[in-house]
N, CA, C and O atoms as CSV, one atom per row, in Angstrom:
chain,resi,resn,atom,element,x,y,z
A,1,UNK,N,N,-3.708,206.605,-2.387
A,1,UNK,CA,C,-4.666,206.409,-3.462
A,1,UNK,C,C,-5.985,205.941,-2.856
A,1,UNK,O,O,-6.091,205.021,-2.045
A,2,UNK,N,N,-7.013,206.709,-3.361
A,2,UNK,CA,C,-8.364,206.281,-2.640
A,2,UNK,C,C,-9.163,205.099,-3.856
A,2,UNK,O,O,-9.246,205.328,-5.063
A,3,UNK,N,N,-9.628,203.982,-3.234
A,3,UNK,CA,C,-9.953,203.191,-4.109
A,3,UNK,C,C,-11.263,202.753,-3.424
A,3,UNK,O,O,-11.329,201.999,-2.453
A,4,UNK,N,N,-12.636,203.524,-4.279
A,4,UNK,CA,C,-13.962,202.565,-4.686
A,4,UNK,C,C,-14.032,201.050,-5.387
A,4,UNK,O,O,-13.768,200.750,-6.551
A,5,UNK,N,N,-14.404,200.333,-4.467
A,5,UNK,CA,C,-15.091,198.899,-4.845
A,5,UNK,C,C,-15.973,198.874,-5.265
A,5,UNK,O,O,-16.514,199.731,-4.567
A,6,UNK,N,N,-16.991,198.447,-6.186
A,6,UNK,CA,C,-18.347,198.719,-6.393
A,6,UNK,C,C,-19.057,197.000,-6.815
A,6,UNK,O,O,-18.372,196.393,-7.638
A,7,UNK,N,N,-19.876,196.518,-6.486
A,7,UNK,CA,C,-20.550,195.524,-6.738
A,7,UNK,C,C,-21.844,195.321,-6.786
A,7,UNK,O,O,-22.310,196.434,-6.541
A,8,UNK,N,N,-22.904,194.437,-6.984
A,8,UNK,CA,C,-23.889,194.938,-7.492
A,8,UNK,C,C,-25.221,195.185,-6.303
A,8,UNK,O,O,-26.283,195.734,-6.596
A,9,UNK,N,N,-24.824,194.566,-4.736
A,9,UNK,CA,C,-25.278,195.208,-3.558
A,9,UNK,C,C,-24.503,195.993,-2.482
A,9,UNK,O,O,-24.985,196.732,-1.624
A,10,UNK,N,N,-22.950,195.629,-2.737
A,10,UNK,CA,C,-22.187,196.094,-1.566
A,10,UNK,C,C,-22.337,195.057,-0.552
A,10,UNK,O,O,-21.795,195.533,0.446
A,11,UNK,N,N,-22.670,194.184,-0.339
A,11,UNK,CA,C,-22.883,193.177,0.585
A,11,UNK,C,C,-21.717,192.388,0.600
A,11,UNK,O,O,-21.139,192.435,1.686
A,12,UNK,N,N,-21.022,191.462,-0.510
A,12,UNK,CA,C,-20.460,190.656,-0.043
A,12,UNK,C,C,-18.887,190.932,-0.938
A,12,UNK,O,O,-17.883,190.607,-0.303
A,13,UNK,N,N,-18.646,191.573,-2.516
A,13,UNK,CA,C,-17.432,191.280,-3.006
A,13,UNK,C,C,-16.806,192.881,-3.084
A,13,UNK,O,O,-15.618,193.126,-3.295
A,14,UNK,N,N,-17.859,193.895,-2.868
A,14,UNK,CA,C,-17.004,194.984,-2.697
A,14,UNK,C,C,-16.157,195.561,-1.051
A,14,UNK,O,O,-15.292,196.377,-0.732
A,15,UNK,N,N,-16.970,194.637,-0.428
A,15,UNK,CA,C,-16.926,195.251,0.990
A,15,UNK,C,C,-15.930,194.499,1.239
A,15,UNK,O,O,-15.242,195.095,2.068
A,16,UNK,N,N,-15.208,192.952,0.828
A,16,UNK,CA,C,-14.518,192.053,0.699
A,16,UNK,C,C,-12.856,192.954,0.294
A,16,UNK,O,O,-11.800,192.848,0.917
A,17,UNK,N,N,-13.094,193.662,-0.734
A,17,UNK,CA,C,-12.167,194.543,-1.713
A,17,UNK,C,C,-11.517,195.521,-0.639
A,17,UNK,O,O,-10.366,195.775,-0.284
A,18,UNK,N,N,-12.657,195.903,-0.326
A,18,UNK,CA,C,-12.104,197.248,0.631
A,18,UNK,C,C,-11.214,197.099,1.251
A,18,UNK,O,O,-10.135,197.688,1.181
A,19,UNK,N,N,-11.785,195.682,2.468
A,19,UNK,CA,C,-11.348,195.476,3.771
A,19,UNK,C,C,-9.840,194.858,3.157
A,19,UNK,O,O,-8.853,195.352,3.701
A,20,UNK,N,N,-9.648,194.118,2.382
A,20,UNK,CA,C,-8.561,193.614,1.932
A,20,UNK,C,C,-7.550,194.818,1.472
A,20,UNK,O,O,-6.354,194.649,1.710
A,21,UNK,N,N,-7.883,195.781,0.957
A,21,UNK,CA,C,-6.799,196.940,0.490
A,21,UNK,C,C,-6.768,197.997,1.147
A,21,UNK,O,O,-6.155,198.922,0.614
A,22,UNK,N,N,-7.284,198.206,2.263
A,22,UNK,CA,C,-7.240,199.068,3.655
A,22,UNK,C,C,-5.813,198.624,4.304
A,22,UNK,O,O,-4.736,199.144,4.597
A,23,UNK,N,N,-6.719,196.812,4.372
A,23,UNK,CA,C,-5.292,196.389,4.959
A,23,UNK,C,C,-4.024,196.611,4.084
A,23,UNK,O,O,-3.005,196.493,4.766
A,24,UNK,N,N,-3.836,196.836,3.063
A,24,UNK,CA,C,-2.735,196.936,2.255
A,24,UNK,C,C,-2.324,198.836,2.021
A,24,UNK,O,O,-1.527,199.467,1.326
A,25,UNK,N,N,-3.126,199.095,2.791
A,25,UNK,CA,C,-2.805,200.812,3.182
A,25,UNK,C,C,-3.033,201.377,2.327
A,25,UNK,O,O,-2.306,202.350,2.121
A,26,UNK,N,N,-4.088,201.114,1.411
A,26,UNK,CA,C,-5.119,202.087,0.747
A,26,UNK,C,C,-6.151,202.885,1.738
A,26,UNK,O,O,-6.372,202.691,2.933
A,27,UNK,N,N,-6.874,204.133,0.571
A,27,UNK,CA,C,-8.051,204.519,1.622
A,27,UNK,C,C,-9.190,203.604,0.890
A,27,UNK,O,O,-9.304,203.706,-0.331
A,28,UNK,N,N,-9.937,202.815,1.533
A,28,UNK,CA,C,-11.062,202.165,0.718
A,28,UNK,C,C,-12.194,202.685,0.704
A,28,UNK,O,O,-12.137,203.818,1.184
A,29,UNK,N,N,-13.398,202.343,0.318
A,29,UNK,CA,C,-14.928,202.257,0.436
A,29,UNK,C,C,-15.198,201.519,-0.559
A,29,UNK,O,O,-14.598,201.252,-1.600
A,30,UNK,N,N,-16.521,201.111,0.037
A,30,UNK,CA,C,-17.478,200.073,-1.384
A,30,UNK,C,C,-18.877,200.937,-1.491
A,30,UNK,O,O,-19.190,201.937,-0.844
A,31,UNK,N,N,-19.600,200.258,-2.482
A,31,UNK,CA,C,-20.889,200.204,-2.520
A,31,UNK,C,C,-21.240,199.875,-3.752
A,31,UNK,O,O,-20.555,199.786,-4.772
A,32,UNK,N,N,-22.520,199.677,-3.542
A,32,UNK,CA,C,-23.622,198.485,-4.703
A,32,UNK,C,C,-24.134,199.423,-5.457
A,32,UNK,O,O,-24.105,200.549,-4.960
A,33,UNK,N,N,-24.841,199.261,-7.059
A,33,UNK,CA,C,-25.229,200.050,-7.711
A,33,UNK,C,C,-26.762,199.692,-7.591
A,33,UNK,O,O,-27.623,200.352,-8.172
A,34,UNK,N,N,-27.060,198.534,-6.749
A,34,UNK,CA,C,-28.495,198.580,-6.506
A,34,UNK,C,C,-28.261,198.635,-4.556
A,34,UNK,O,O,-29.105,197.954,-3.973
A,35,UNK,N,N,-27.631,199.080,-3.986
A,35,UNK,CA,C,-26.928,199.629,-2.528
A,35,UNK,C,C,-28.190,200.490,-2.428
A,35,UNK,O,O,-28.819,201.102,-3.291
A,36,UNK,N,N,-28.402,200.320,-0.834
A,36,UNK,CA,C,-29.008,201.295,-0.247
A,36,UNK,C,C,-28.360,201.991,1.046
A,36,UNK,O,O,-27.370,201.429,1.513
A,37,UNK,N,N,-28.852,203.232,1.710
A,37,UNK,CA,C,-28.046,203.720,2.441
A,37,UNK,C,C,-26.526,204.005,2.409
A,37,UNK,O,O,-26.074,204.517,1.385
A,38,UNK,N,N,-25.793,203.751,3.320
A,38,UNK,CA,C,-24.206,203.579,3.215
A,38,UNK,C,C,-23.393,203.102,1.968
A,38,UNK,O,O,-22.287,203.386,1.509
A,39,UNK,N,N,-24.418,202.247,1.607
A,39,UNK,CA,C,-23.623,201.228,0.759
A,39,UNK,C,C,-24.157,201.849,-0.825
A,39,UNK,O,O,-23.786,201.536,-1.956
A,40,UNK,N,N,-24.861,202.540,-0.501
A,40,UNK,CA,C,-25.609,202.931,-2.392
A,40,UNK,C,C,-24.026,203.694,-2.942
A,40,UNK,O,O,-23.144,204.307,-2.340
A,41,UNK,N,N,-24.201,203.333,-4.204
A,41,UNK,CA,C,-22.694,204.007,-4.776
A,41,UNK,C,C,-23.702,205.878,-5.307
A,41,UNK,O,O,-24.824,206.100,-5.765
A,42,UNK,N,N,-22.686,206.668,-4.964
A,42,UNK,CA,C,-23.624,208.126,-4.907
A,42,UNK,C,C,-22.059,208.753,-5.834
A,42,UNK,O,O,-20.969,208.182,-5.881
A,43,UNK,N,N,-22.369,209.794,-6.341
A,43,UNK,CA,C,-21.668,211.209,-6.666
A,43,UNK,C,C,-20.787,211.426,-6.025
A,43,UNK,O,O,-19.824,212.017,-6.512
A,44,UNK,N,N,-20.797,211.061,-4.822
A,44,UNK,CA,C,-19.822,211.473,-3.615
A,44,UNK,C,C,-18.827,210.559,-3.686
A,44,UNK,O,O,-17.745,211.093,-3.927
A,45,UNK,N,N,-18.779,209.288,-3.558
A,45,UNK,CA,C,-18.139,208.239,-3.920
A,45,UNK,C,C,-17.355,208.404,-5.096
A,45,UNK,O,O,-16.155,208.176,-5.254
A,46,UNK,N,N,-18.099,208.779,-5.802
A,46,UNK,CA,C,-17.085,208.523,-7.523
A,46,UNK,C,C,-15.845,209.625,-7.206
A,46,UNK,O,O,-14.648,209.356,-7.309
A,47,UNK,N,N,-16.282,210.638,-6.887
A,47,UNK,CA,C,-15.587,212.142,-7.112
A,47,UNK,C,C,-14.389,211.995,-6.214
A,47,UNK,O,O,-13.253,212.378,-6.491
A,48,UNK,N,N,-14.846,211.279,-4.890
A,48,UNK,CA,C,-13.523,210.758,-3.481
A,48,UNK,C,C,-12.118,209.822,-4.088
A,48,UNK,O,O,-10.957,209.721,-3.693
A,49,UNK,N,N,-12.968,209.157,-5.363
A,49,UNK,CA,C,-12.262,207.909,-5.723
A,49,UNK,C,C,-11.101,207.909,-6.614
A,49,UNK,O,O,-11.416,208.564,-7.607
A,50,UNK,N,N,-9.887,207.469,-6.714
A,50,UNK,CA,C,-9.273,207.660,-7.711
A,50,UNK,C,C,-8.815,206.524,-8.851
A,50,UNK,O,O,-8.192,206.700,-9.898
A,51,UNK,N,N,-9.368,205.255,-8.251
A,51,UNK,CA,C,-9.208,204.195,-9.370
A,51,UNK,C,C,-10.885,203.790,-8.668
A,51,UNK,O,O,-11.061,204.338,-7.580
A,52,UNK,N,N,-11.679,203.212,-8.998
A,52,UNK,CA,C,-12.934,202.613,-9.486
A,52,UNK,C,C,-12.734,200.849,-9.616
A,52,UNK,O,O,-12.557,200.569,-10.802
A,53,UNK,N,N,-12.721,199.950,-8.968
A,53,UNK,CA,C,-12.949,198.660,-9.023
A,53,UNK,C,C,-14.371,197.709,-9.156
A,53,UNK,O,O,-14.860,196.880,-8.389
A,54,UNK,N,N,-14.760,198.175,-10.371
A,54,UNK,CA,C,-15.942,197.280,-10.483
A,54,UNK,C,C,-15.496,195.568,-10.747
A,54,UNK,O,O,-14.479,195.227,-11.352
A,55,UNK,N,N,-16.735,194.406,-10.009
A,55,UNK,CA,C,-16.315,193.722,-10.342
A,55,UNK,C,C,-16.739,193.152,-11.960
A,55,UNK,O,O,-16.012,192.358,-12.557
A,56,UNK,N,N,-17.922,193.651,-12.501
A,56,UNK,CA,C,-18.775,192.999,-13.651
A,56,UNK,C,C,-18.674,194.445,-14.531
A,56,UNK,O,O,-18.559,195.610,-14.152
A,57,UNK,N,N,-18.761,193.887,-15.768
A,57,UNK,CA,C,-18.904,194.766,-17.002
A,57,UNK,C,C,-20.268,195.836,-16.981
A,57,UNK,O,O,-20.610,196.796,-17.672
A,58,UNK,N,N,-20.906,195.030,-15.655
A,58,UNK,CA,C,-22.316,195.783,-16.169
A,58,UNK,C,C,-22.675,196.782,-14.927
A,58,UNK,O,O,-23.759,197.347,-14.778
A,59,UNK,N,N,-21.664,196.871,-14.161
A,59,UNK,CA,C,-21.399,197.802,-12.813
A,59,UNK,C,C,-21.010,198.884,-13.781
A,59,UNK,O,O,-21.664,199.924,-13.860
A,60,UNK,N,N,-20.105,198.682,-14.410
A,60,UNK,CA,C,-18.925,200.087,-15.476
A,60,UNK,C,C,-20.391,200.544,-15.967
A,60,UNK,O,O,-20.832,201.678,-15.783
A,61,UNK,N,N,-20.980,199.660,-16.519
A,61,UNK,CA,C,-21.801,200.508,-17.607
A,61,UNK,C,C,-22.753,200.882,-16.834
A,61,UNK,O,O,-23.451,201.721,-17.403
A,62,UNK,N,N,-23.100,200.638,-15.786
A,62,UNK,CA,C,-24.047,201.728,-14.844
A,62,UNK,C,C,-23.288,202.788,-14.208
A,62,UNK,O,O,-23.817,203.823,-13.803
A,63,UNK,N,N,-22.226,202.571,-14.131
A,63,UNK,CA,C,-21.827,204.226,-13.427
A,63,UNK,C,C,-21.626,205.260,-15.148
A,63,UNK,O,O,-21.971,206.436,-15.260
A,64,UNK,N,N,-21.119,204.576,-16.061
A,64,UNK,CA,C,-20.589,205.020,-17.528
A,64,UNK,C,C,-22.313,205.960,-17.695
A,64,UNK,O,O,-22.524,207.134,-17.999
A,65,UNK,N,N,-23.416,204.684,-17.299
A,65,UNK,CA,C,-24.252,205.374,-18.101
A,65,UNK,C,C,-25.470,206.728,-16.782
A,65,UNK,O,O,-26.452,207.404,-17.088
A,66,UNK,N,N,-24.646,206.560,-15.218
A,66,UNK,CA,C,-25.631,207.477,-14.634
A,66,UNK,C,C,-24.673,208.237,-13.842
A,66,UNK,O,O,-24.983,208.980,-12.911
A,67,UNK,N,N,-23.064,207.929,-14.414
A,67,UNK,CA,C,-22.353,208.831,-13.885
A,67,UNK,C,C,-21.202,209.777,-14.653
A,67,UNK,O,O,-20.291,210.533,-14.316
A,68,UNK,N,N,-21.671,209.379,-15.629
A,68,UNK,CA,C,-20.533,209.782,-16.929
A,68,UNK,C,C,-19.649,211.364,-16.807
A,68,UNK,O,O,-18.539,211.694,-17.225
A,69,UNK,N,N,-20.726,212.129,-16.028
A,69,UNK,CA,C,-19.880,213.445,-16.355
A,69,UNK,C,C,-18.749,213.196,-15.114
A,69,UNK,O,O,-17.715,213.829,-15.330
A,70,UNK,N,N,-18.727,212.330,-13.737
A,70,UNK,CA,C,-18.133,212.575,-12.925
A,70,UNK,C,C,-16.791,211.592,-12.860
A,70,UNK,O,O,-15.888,211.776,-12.043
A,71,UNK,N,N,-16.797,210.292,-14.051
A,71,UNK,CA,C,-15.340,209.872,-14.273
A,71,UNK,C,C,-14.875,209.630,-14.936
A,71,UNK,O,O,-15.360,209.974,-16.014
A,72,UNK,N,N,-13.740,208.958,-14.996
A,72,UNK,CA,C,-12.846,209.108,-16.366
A,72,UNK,C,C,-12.866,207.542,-16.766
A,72,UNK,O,O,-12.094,206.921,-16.035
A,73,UNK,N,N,-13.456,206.802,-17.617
A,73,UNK,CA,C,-13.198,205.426,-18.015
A,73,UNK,C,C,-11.998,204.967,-17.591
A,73,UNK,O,O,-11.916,203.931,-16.931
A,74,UNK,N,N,-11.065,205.612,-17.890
A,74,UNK,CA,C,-9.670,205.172,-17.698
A,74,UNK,C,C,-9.132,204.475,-16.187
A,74,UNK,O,O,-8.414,203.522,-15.882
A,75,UNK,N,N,-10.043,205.704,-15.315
A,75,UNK,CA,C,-10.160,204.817,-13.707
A,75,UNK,C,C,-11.109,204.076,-13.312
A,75,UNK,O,O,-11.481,204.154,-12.142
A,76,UNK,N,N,-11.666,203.251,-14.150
A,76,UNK,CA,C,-12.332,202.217,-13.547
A,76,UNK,C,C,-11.488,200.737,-14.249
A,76,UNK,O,O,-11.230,200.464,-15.421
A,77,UNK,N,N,-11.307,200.233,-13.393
A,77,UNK,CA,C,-10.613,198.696,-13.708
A,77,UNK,C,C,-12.352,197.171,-13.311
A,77,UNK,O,O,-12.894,196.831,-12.260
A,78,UNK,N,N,-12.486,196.921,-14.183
A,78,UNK,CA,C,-13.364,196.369,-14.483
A,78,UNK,C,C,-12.603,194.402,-13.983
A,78,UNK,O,O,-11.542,194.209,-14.577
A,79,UNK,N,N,-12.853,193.706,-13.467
A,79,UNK,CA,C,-12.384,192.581,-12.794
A,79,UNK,C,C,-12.677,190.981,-13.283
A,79,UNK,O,O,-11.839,190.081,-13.334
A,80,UNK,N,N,-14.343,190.887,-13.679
A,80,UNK,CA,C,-14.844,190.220,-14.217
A,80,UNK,C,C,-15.029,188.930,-13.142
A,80,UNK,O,O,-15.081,187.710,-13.296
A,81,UNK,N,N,-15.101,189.830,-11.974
A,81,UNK,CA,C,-15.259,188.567,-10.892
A,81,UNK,C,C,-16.999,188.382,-10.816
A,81,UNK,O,O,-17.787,189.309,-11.005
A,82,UNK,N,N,-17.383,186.956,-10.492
A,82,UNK,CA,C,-19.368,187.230,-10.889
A,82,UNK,C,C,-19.325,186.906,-9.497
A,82,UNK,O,O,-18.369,186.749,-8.738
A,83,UNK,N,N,-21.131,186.810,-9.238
A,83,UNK,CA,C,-21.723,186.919,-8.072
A,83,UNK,C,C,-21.832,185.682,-7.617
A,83,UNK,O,O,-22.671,184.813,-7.853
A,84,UNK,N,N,-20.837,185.696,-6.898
A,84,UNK,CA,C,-21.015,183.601,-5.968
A,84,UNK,C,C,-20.446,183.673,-4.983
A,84,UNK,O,O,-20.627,182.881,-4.058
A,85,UNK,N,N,-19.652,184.610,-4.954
A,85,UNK,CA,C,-18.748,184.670,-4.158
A,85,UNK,C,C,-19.247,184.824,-2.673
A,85,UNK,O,O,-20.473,184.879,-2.768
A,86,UNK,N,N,-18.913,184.915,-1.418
A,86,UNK,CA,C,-19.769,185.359,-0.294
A,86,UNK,C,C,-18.573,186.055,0.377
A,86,UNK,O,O,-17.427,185.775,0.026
A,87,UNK,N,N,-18.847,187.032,1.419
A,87,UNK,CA,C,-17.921,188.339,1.654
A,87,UNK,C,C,-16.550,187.406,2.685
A,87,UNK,O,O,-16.809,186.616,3.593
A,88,UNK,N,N,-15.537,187.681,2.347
A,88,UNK,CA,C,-14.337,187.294,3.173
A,88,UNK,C,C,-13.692,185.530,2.254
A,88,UNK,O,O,-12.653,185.008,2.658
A,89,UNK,N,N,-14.204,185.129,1.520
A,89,UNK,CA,C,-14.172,183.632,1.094
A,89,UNK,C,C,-12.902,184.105,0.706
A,89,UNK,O,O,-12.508,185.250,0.479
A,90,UNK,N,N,-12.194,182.739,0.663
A,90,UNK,CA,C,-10.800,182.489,0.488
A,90,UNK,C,C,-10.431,182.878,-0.530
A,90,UNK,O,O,-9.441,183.596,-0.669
A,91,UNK,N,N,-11.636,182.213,-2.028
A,91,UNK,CA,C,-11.234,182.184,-3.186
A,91,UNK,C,C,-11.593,184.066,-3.742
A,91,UNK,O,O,-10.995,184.660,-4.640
A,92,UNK,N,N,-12.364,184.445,-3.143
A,92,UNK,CA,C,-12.362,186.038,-3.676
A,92,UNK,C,C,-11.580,186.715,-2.982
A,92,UNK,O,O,-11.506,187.866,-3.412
A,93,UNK,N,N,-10.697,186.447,-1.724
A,93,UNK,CA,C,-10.353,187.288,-2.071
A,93,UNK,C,C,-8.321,187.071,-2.587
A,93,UNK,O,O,-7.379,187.859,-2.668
A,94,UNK,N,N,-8.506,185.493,-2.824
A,94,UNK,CA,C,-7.520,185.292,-3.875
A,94,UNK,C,C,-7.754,186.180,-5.359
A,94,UNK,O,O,-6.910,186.923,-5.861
A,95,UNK,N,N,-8.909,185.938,-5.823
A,95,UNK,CA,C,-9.186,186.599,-7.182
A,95,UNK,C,C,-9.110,187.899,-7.108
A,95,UNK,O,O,-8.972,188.476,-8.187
A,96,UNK,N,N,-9.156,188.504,-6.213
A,96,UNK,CA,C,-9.010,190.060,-5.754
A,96,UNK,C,C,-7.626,190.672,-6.064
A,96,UNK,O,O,-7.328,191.689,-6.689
A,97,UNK,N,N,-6.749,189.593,-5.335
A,97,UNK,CA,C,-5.585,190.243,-5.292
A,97,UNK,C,C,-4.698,189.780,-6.473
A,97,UNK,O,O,-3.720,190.464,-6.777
A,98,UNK,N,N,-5.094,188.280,-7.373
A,98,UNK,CA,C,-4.739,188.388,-8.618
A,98,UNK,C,C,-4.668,189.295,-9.983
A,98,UNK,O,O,-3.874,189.516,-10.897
A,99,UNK,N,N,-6.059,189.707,-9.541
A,99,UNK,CA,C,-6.754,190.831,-10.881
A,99,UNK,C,C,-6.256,192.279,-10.611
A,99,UNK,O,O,-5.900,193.068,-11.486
A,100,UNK,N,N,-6.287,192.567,-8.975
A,100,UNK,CA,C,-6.042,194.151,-8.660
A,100,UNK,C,C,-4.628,194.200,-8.579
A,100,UNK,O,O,-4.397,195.409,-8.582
A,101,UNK,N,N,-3.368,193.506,-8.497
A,101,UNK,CA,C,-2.338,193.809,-8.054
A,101,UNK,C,C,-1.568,194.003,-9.123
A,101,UNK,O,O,-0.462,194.499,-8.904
A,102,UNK,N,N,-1.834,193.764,-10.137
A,102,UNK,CA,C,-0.543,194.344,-11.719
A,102,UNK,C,C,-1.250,195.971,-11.601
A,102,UNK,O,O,-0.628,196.996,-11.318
A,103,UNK,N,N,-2.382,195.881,-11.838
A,103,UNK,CA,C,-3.722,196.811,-12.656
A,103,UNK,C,C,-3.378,198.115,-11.712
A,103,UNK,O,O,-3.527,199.255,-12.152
A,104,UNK,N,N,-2.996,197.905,-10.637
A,104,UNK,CA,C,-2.696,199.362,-9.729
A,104,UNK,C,C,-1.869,199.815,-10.100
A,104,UNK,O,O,-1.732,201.035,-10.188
A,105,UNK,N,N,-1.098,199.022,-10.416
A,105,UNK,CA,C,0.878,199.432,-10.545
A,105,UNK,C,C,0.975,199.927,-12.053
A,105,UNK,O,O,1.687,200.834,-12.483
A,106,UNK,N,N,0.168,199.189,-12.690
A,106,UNK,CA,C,0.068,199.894,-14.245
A,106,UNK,C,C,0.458,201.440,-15.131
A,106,UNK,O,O,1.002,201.756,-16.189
A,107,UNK,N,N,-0.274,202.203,-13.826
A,107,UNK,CA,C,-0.524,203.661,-14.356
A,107,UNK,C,C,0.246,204.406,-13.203
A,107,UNK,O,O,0.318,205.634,-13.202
């Protein structure tokens, strides 16, 4: 299962996501919806992806509202983790694996 992280630079809670469910033998990638380069979330990304991990309500509604024809609501799992976090911290990526680990197994 290929799983996009998305956060709102790619800097610190998607790239956090990745590296954590790589290790758990996913295929990962991240990126920010204000991301530049590598990290910008693109067309290419969505289409690779098969579940969508945003952490904020307002990540969904930027891909919902500039990517709509390319996914399915249904694969994006929305987290509600906010921006404090800093990349690798103990407590995100406790909250990571609280929120993502039913939500995979779900479907």
């Amino acid at each position: 299962m290929n799983l996009l992280f998305v956060c709102t630079a790619g800097r610190q809670r998607s790239p956090t996501g990745a590296e954590l469910y790589r290790n758990k033998g996913y295929a990962t990638d991240f990126a920010g919806v204000w991301g530049s380069g590598s990290r910008a979330l693109t067309a290419a990304k969505l289409r690779w992806a098969d579940k969508i991990i945003v952490m904020e309500n307002r990540h969904n509604d930027f891909i919902l509202a500039n990517f709509q024809e390319l996914v399915d609501p249904e694969d994006i799992l929305v987290l509600g983790i906010p921006d404090i976090y800093y990349r690798d911290a103990p407590e995100l990526r406790q909250l990571l694996e609280e929120k993502i680990e039913k939500r995979l197994t779900e479907k």
